[in-house]
C-alpha positions as CSV (number, residue, x, y, z in Angstrom):
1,X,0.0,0.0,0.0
2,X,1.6,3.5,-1.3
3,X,2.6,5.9,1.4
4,X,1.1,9.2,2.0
5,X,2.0,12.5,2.5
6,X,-1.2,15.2,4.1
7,X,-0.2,18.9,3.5
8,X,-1.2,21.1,6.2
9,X,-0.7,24.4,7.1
10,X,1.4,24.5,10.0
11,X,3.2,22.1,12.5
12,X,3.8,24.1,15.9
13,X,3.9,22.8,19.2
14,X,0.4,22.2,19.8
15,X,0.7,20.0,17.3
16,X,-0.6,19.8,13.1
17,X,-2.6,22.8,12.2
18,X,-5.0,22.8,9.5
19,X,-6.8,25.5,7.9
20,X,-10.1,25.7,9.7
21,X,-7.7,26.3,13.1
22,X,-5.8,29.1,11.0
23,X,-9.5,30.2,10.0
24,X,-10.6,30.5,13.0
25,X,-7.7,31.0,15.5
26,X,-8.5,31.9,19.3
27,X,-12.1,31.9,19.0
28,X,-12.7,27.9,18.8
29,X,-14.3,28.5,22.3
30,X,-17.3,30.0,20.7
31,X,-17.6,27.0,18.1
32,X,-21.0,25.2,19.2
33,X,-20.5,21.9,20.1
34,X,-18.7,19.3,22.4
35,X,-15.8,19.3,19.9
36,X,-14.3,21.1,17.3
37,X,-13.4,18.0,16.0
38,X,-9.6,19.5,14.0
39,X,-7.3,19.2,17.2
40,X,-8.6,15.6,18.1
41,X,-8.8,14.0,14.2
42,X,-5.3,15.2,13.0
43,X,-3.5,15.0,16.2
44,X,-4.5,11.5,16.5
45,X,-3.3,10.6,13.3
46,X,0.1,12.9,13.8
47,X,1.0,11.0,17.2
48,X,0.4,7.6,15.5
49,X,3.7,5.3,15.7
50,X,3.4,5.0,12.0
51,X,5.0,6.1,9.0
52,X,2.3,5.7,6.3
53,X,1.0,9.5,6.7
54,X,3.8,12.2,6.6
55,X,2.8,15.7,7.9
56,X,4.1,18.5,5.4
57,X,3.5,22.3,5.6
58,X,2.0,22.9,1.9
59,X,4.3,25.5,1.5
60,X,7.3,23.7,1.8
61,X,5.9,20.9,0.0
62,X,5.6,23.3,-2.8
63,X,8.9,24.5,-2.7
64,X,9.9,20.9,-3.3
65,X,8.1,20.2,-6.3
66,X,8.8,23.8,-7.8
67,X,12.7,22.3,-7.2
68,X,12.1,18.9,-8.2
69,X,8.6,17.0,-9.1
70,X,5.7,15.3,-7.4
71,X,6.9,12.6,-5.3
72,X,5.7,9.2,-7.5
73,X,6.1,7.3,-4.6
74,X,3.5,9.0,-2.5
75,X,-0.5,9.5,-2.8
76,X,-0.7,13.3,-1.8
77,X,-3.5,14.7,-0.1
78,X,-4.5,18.5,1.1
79,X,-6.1,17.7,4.7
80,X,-8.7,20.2,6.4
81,X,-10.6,18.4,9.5
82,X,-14.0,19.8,9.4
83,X,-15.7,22.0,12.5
84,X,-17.8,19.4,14.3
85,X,-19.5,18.3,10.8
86,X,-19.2,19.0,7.8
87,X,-22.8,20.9,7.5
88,X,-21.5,23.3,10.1
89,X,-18.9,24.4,7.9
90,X,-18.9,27.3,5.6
91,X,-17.4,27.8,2.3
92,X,-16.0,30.8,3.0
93,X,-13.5,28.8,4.7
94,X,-11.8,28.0,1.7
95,X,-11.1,31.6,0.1
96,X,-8.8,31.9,3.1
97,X,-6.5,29.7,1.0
98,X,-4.0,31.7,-0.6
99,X,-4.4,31.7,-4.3
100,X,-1.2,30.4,-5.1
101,X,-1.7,27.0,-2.6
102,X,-5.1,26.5,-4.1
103,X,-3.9,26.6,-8.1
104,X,-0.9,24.5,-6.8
105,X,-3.7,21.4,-5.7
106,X,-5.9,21.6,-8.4
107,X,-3.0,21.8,-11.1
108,X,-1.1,19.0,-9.4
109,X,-4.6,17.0,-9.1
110,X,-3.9,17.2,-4.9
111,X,-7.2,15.8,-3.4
112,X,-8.6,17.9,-0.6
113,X,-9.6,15.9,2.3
114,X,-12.6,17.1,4.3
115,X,-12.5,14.8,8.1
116,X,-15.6,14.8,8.9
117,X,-15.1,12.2,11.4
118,X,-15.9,13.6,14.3
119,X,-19.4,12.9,14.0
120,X,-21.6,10.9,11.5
121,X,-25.2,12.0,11.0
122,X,-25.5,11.8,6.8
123,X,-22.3,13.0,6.4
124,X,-22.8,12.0,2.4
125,X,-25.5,14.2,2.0
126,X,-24.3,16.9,3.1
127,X,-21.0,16.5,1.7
128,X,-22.5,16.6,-1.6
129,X,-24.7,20.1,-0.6
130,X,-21.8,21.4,1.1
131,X,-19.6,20.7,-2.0
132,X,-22.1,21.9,-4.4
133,X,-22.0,25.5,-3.0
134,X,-19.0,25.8,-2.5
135,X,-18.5,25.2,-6.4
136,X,-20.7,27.9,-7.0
137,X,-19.7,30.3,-4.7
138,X,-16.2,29.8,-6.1
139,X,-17.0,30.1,-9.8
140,X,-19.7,33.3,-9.3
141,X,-17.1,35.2,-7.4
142,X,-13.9,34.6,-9.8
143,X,-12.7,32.3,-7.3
144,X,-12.5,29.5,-10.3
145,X,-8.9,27.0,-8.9
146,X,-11.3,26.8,-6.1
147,X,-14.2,24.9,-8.5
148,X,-12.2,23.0,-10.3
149,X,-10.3,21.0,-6.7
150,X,-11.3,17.2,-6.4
151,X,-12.9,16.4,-3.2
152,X,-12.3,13.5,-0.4
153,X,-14.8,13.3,2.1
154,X,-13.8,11.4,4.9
155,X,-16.9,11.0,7.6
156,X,-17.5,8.8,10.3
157,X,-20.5,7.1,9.0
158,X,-20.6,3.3,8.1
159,X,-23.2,3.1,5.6
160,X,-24.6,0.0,4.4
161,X,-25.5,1.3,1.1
162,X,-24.3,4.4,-0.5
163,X,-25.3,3.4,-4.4
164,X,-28.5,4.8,-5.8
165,X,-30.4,1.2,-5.6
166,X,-30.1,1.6,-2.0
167,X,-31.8,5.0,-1.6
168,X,-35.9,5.0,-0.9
169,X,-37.7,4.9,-3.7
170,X,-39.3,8.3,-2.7
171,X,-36.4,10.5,-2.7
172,X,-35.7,9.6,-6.7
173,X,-35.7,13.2,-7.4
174,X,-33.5,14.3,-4.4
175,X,-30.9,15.4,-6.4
176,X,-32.1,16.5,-9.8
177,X,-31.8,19.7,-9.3
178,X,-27.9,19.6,-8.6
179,X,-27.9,17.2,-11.6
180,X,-29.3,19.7,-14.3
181,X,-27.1,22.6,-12.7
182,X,-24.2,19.7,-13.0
183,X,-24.9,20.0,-16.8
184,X,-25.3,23.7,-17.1
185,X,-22.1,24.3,-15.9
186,X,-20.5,21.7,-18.4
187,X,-17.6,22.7,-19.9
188,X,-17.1,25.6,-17.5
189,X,-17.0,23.1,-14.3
190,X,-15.8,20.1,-15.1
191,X,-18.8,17.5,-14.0
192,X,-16.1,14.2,-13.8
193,X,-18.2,12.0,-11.0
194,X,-14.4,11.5,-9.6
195,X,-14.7,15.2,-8.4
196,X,-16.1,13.7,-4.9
197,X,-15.1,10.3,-3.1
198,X,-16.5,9.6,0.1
199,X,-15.1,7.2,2.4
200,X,-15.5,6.3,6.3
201,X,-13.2,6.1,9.6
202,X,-14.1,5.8,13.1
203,X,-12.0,8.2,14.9
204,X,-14.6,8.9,17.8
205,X,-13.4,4.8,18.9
206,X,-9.6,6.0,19.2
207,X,-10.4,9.5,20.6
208,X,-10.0,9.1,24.0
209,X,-7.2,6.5,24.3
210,X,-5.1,7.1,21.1
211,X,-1.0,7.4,21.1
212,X,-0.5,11.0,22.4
213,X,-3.2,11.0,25.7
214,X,-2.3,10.3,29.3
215,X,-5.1,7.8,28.7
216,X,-2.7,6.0,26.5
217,X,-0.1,5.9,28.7
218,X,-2.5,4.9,31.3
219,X,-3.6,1.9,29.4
220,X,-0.3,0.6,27.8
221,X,1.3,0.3,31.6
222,X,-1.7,-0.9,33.5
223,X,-1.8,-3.8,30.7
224,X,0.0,-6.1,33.0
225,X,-2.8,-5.2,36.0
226,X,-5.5,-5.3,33.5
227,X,-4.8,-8.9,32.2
228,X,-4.5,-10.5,36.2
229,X,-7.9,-8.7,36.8
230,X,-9.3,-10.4,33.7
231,X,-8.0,-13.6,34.6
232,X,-9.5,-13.2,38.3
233,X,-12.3,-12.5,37.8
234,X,-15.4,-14.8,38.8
235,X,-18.8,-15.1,37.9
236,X,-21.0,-15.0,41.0
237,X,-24.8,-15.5,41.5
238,X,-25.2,-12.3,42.6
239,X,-23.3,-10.5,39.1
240,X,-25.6,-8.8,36.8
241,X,-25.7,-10.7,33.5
242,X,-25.7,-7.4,31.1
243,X,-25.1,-3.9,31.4
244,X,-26.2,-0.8,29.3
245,X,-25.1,3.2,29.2
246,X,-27.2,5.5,27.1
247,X,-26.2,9.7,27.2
248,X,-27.8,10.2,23.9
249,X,-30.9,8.7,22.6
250,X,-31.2,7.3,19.0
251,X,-34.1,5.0,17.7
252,X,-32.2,2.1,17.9
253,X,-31.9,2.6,21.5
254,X,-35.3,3.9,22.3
255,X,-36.3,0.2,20.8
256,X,-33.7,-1.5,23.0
257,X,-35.7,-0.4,26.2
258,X,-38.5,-1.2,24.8
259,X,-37.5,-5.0,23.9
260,X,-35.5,-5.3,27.4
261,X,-38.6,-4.0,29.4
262,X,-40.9,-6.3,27.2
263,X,-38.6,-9.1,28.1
264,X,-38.2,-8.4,31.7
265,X,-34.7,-8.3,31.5
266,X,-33.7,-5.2,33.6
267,X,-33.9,-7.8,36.5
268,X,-30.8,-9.6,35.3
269,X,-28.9,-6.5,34.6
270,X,-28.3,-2.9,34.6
271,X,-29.8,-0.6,32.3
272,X,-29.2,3.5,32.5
273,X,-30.0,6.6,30.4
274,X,-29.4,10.1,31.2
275,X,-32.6,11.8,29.6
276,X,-35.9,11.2,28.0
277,X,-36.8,11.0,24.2
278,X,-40.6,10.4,24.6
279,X,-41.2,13.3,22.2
280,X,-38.9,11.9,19.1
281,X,-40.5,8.5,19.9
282,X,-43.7,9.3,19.3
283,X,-43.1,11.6,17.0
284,X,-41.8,8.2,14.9
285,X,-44.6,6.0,16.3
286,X,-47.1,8.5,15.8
287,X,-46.8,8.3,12.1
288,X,-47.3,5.0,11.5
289,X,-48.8,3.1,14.7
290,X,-49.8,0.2,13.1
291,X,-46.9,-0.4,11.5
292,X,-45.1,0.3,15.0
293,X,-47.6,-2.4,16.3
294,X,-47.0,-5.1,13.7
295,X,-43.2,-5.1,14.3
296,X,-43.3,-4.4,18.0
297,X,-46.8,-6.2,19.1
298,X,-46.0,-5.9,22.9
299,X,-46.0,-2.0,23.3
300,X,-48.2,-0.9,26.1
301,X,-49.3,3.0,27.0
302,X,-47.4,2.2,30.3
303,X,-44.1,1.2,28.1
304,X,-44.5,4.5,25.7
305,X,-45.0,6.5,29.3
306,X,-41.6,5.1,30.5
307,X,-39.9,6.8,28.0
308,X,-40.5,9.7,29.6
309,X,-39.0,9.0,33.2
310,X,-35.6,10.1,33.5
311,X,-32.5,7.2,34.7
312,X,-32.5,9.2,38.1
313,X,-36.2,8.9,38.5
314,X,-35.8,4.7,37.9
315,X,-33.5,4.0,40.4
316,X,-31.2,1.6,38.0
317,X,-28.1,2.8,38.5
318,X,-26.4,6.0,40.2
319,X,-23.5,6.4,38.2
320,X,-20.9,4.8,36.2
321,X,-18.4,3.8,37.9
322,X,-14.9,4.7,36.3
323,X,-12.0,2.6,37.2
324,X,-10.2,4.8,39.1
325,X,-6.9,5.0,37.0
326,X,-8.9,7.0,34.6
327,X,-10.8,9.3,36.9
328,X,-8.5,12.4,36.7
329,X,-8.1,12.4,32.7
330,X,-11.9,12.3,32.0
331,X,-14.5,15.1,31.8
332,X,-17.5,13.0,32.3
333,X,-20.0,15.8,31.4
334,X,-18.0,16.0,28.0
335,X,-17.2,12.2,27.0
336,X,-21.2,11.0,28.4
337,X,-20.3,7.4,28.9
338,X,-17.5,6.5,26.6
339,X,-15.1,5.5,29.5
340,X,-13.3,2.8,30.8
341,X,-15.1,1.5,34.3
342,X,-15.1,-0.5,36.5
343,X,-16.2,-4.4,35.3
344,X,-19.5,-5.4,37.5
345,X,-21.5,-7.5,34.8
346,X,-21.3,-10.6,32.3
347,X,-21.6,-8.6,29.4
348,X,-22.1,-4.9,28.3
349,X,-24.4,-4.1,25.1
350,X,-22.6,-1.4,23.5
351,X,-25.8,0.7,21.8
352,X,-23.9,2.0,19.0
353,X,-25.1,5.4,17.6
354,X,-27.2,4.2,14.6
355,X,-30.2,6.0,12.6
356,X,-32.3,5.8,9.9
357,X,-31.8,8.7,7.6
358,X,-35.3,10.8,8.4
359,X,-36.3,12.4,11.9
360,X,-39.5,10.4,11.1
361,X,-38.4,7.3,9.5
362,X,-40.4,5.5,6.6
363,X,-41.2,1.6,6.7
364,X,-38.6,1.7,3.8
365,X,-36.4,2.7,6.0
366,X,-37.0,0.4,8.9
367,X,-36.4,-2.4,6.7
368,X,-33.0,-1.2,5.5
369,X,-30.9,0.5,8.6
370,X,-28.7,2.5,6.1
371,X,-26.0,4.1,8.8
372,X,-23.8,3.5,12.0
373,X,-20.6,4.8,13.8
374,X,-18.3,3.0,15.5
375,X,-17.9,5.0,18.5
376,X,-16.2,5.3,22.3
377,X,-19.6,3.4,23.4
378,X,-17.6,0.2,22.2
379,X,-13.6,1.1,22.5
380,X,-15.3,2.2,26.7
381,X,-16.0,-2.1,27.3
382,X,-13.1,-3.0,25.4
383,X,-10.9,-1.4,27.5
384,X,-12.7,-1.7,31.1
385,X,-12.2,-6.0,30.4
386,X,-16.2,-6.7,29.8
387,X,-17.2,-9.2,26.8
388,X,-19.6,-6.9,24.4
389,X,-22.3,-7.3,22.1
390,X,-22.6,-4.5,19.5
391,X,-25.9,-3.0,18.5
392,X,-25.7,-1.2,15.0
393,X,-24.8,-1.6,11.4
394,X,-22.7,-4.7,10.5
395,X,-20.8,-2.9,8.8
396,X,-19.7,-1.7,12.1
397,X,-18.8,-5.4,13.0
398,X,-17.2,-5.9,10.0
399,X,-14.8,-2.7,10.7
400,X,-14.4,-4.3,14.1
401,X,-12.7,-7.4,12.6
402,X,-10.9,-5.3,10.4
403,X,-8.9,-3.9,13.4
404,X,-8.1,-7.4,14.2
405,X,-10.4,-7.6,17.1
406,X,-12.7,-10.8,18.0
407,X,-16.4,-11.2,18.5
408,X,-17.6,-13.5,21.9
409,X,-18.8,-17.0,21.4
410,X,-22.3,-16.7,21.7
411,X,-22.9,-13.1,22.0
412,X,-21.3,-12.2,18.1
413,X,-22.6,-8.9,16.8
414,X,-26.3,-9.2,15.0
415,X,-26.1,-9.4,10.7
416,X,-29.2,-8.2,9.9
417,X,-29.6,-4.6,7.9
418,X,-32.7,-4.5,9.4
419,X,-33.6,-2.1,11.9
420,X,-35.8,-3.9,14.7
421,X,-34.6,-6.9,14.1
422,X,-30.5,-6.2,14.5
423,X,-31.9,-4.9,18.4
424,X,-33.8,-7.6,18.7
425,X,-31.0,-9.9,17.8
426,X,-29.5,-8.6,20.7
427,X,-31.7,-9.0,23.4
428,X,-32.1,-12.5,22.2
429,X,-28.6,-12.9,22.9
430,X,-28.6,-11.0,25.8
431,X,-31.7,-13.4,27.1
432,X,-30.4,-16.8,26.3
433,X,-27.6,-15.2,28.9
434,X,-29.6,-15.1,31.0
435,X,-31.4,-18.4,31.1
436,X,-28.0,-20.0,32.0
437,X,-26.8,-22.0,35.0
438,X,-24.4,-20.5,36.9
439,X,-21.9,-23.2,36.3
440,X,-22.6,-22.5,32.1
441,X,-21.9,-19.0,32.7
442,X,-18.8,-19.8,34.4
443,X,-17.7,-22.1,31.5
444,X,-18.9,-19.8,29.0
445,X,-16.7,-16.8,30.6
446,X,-13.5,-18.7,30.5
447,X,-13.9,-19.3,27.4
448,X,-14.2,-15.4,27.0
449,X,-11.3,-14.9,29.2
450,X,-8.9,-15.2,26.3
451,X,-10.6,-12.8,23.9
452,X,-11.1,-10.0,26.6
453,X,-6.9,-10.3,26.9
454,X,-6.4,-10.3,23.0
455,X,-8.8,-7.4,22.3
456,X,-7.3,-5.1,24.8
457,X,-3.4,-5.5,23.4
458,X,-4.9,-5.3,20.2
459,X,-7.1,-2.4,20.6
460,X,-4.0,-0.3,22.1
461,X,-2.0,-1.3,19.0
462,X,-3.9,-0.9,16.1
463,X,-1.8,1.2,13.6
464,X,-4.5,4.2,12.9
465,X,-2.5,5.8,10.0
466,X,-2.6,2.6,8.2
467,X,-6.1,2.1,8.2
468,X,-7.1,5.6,7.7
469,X,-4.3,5.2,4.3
470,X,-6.4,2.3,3.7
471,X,-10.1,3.8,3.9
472,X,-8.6,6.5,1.7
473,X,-7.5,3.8,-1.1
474,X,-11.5,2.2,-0.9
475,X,-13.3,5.2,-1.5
476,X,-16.3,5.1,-3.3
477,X,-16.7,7.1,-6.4
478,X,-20.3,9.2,-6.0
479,X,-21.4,9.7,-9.1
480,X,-23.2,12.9,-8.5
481,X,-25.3,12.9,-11.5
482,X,-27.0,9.7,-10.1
483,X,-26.4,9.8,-6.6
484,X,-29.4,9.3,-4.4
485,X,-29.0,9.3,-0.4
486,X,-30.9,11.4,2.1
């Protein structure tokens, strides 16, 4: 796999600065959000004990070729790490390029990369409308090097289907209009479908314990501790079989508590969420209730009320408990549940952040879950010791396996596109646990004893600039012409 070289703008010691930093300088405290998303993406990737990604100021990388030529032996991209999202960014971002760095990548056929990693929520969407202004924009003002630059788009979403046969058949005219503009513009724009490429990454699962942190350091020297805790551990009568965190609610999990409180499960296990989403719920169920009562037959009034009561109102669970090597390098407020913590259940469903592509989903939709992220809500299990089952995409799993990492006997992430029926995978798995003897949950967890071991070292040395080269190098061409997502 060819090496790569990411043009920035500067390299001080705060680490790689890209241009949205430069944009917007000392006044990233006022950007909305949890994260600005730049600092963590790139930084990540520049403190990676890798060499497949080399960090270059363009402007000295300019002064090379101007010297020499493009390097033959390297795939060269221009890197900006989007504010938050992608939709939160304006394109008046990139006419703070200097003139003469913006002709030099679209002469020299530089992709620019846009990280939109940080989150995930139809990132290829808005890509597209986000791209599709800003070559507009660019050509009506003069500003014509910028309209003519090929585009990367990096986001954090693991779709399942990104071709138009995958798109609901009622959005078929999403995209016309950018279409016949497309073909207005031809031979003044160039309308090459290669203009945009649109790949995925999960950096949210390496934020918080990537090469670089003190939670790094924290993990790679408690590894020794962390593998004689695994290995004493005991399964007791008195251990809760599963274990659940929610901070944010998406429909996926909404359905979870539902199923789990259907099942009667919450008395074999822990289940915890932070605030209601009673309102988006029936917002969803509301247009459609029979639907909503074919696939889930059990709902009650008294189950749709539930949603409403908040975790400190249900008396489940005070708070996560963080193992106390951790406790001083996490802001709990900020990272919601995504830490490390203290191992006091069988199993952990990690309740992935996964979505169906409308506020008010359609039964098309339902039937074909479309997005996922792979997120701290799985990398927080896999490094507190706990065997976990993943609920989202399996495309998800698949990235999983990817890393190297391996799925527990019995309790292997669900295959199923479809939207109810991936959670309820899940709490099937999660309820033949349950019916066990004491004596086959011992068995069974020595048999998981192994795996918890392996995915910890592994997890902690996964080579993140190789596999961000390699997402680059399976990007999907979007034909834009044809495109159809929502």
């Amino acid at each position: 796999m060819k090496k790569t070289i990411f043009l920035i703008e500067d390299i001080n010691e705060s680490g790689v600065v890209t241009v949205a930093e430069k944009f917007f300088g000392t006044n990233t405290n006022r950007i909305k959000g949890r994260q600005v998303g730049w600092k963590e993406i790139i930084n990540m990737l520049h403190h990676s004990n890798s060499d497949y990604i080399t960090f270059k100021k363009v402007r000295d990388f300019m002064q090379e070729v101007n010297a020499s030529k493009m390097p033959e032996d390297y795939n060269v991209y221009y890197f900006i790490a989007c504010v938050n999202h992608i939709q939160d960014m304006d394109p008046i971002l990139f006419y703070f390029l200097d003139y003469d760095v913006t002709t030099f990548l679209a002469n020299n056929q530089i992709p620019v990369i846009l990280d939109s990693t940080n989150e995930g929520n139809r990132t290829c969407n808005a890509a597209i409308h986000y791209i599709r202004d800003l070559r507009r924009k660019s050509f009506s003002i003069g500003f014509y090097e910028i309209s003519k630059l090929i585009f990367y788009i990096v986001g954090g979403d693991q779709a399942v289907n990104l071709q138009p046969n995958g798109a609901d058949p009622s959005e078929e005219d999403q995209f016309q209009e950018f279409s016949e503009w497309m073909d207005y513009d031809q031979g003044r724009i160039n309308p090459d479908p290669n203009i945009i490429k649109y790949t995925s990454f999960p950096s949210t699962f390496f934020f918080q314990t990537c090469r670089g942190t003190n939670n790094y350091e924290i993990a790679v020297n408690d590894t020794e501790n962390f593998i004689q805790r695994v290995r004493d551990f005991q399964i007791i009568e008195t251990l809760p079989v599963w274990k659940a965190h929610v901070n944010t609610w998406k429909l996926n999990r909404i359905i979870f508590e539902l199923f789990v409180e259907h099942r009667q499960l919450i008395q074999h296990g822990i289940f915890k969420r932070r605030n209601s989403r009673y309102d988006y719920f029936m917002g969803c169920y509301n247009q459609d209730r029979d639907y909503f009562h074919r696939k889930l037959p059990f709902l009650t009034d008294t189950m749709l009320d539930n949603l409403s009561i908040c975790h400190d109102q249900k008396s489940l669970h005070d708070d996560i408990d963080v193992l106390p090597i951790y406790l001083d390098n996490f802001n709990l407020p900020s990272y919601g549940w995504a830490v490390p913590f203290r191992n006091d259940s069988m199993s952990f469903a990690s309740l992935e952040v996964s979505w169906i592509e409308h506020e008010y989903p359609s039964r098309y939709q339902f039937e074909n879950q479309r997005c996922s992220i792979l997120t701290g809500n799985t990398s927080a299990p896999l490094l507190s010791g706990v065997p976990f089952i993943m609920v989202g995409s399996p495309k998800s799993s698949d990235l999983l396996q990817s890393f190297g990492l391996k799925e527990y006997h019995t309790i292997e992430h669900p295959t199923t596109n479809n939207f109810i029926a991936n959670v309820e995978e899940t709490v099937n798995k999660i309820n033949y646990l349950c019916g066990l003897s004491i004596e086959q949950k011992k068995k069974l967890y020595e048999e998981w004893k192994p795996i918890i071991i392996h995915n910890y070292v592994q997890y902690l040395n996964i080579d993140i600039q190789y596999h961000y080269v390699k997402a680059l190098n399976n990007a999907i061409q979007l034909d834009i012409a044809s495109f159809q997502t929502n």
